[in-house]
N, C-alpha and C positions, 0 to 999 in steps of 0.2 A: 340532880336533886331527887330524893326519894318519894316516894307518894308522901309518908310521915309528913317528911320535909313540908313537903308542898302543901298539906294539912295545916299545918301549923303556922308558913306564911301568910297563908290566906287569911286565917284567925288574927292574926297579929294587925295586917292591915288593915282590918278592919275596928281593930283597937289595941294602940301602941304601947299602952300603959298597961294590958292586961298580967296578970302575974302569971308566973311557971306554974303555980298550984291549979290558978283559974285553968291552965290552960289542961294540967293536968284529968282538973275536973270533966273538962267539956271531952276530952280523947279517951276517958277510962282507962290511962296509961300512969303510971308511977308518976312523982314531980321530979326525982333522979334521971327519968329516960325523957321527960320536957329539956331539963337542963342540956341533957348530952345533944339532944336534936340541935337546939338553941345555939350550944355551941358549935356545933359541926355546921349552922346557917352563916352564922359570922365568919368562919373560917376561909366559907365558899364565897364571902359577902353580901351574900343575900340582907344582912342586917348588919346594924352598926351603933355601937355606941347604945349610951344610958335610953330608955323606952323602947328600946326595939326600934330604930329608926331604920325607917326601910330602904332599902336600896333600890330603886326602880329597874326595873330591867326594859331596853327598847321592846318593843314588840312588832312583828314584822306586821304590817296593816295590808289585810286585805280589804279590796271592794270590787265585790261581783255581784254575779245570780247567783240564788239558789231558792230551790223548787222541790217540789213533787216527782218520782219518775213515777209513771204506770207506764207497762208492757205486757205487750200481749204477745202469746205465743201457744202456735198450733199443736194440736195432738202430731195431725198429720198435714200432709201439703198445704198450704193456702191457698184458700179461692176467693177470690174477690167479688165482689157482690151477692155476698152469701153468710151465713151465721158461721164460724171455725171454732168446736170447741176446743179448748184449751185451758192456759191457765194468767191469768192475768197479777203480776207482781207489783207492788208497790214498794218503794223506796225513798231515799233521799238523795239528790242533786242538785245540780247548779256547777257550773264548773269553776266559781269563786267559793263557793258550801265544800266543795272535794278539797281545792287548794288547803282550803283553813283545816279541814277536819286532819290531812296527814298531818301538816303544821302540828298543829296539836297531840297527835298520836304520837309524835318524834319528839315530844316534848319540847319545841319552841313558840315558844309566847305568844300571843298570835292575836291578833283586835280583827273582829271583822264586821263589814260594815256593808247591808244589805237593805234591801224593802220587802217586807210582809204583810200579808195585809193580818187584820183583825179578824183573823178564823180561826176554823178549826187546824190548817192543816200548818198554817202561821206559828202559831201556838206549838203545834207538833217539834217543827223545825227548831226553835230558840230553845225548847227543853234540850233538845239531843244536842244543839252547837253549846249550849252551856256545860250539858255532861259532860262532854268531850274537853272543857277547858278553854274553850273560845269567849274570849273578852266581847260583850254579844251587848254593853253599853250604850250604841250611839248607834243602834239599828232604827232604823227610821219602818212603822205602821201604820196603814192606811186602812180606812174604815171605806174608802172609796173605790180600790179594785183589790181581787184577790190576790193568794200565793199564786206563784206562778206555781206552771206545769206544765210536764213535758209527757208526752203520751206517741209511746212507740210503738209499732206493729211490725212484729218479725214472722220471717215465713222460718218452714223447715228446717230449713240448716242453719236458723239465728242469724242470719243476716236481714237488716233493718227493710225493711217494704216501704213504709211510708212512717211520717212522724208529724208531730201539730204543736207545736210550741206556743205558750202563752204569756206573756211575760211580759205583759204592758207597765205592771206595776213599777219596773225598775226603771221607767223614764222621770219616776219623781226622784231618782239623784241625780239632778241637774247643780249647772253651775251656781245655782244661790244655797241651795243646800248644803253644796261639799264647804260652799264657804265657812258656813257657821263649822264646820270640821276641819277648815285646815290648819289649827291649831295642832292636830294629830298625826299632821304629813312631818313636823321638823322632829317627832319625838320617835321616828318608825326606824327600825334597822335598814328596812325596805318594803318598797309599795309593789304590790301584787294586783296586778290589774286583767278582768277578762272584758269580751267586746261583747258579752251582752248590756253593756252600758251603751249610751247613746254617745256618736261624735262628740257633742258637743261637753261631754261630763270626762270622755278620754281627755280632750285636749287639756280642758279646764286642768285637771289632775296633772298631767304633765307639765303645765307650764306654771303649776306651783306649786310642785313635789320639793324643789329645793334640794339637798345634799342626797337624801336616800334614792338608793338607785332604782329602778323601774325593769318589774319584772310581766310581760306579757305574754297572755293564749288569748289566738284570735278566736276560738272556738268553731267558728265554721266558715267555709268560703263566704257562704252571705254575708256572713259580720263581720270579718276581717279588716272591710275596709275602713273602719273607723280610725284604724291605725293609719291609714297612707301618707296623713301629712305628720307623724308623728313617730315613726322609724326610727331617724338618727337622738331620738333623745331616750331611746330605750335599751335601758343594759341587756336585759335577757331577751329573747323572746322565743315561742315554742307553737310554731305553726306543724302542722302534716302536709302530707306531701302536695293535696288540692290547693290548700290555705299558702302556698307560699308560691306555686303556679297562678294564683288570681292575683295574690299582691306585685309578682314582677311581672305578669305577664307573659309566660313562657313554660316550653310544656319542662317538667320532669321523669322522665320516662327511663334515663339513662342513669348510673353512677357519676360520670364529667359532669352531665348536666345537673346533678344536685350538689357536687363538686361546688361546680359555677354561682348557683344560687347560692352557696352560703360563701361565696365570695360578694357576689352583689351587695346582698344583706350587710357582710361586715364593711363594704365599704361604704352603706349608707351611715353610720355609726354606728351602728348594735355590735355590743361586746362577745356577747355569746350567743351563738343561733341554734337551737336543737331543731331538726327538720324531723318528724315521723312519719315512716316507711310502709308502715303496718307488719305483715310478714318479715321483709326485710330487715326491720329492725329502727334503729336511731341513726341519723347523720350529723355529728357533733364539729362547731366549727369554733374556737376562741383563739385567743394569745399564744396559748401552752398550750393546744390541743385541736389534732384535728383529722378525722376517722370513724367509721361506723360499728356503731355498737350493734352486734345481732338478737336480733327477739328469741 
């Protein structure tokens, strides 16, 4: 679909009746080059029939974190316990914010379903998931804890020294909340889930995701466990190389041994296991595939 394209649906859904002229009017574009768009949407199906009746497309639903990053980084070596000038970055993250924003860059539909609070940096966040094209509908705000945030300190060579995550906000998607949502789980291509959620909101989701399959990052050894009683009901999953040594308990040091672990894994039932290497690269294990992609 073309951006036009994509212009024009979104007009449309929001009113089905509207005419090629109207639409013309609202895009400063001819009502001959409305028509031709119009036509080339029904061709693709996107539309159907007299009003413009819309065709829904699934949308792949995520629910994660997503936050603030600040990082800090030295001119020159790091000293601890000391002022390091430098330069201090801001950004946007969350590792369920990252999932949805390529989603969305790749042009696949995308709903995603987070907690912010009522700020400034809340505020921040839903402008830029909306620019992007993220379905940003059913994000639940709180007036009672902040956005989260993530605040890193790298020394010299950019590798992380220490980090302080805040992110209490995201235990209000709990299991009464996703309730009033799971109207959203039967209507998803597939559920995208990371483990800054709490156990008890993984589990919930898994045991009433229903047909669409479940795609999971544990994000870091600490939170990974959320997943442990919930393994074999997950299609994807996409641990590195600490995150899948905590969850089987066993070191990976070797090629056999990460071999082994994406034997483990498929034989708890995960379909596809992507292991990250770092340097090394990707350890990919499924049905039709199974071999290391180099970084």
């Amino acid at each position: 679909m073309t951006a036009r394209e994509k212009e024009i649906l979104k007009i449309i859904k929001e009113n089905p009746l509207i005419s090629q002229q109207q639409l013309a009017n609202i895009l400063q574009i001819n009502r001959s080059s409305v028509a031709v768009h119009i036509g080339n949407l029904m061709k693709k199906g996107y539309i159907k029939g007299k009003g413009y009746i819309v065709e829904e497309e699934k949308k792949v639903l995520v629910i994660g974190g997503a936050n603030i990053d600040l990082e800090g980084n030295p001119y020159h070596n790091l000293k601890f316990h000391d002022s390091n000038p430098g330069r201090i970055e801001t950004s946007q993250g969350g590792v369920g914010r990252n999932i949805a924003e390529n989603l969305a860059r790749l042009s696949t539909p995308v709903r995603f379903l987070t907690a912010l609070g009522e700020d400034f940096y809340g505020d921040q966040i839903f402008k830029e998931c909306q620019k992007q094209g993220m379905d940003m509908n059913h994000l639940l705000r709180s007036k009672d804890y902040p956005t989260s945030m993530y605040l890193s300190l790298m020394d010299e060579n950019h590798d992380m020294k220490a980090a302080i995550s805040q992110m209490d906000i995201l235990k209000l998607i709990d299991p009464a909340w996703l309730e009033r949502k799971r109207p959203l789980f039967k209507d998803a291509a597939l559920i995208c889930i990371d483990a800054n959620l709490t156990k008890e909101a993984v589990e919930y989701i898994v045991a009433e995701a229903g047909n669409p399959p479940i795609f999971a990052d544990p994000v870091s050894s600490a939170k990974a466990q959320v997943f442990e009683n919930v393994l074999g009901k997950i299609h994807t999953f996409k641990p590195n190389r600490i995150e899948a040594e905590m969850l089987l308990g066993m070191p990976l040091d070797t090629m056999d041994q990460v071999r082994k672990a994406g034997e483990i894994f498929r034989g708890k039932g995960i379909q596809q296991i992507f292991i990250s290497l770092g340097p090394r690269g990707v350890y990919c294990c499924s049905t039709n595939f199974e071999g290391f992609i180099k970084g």
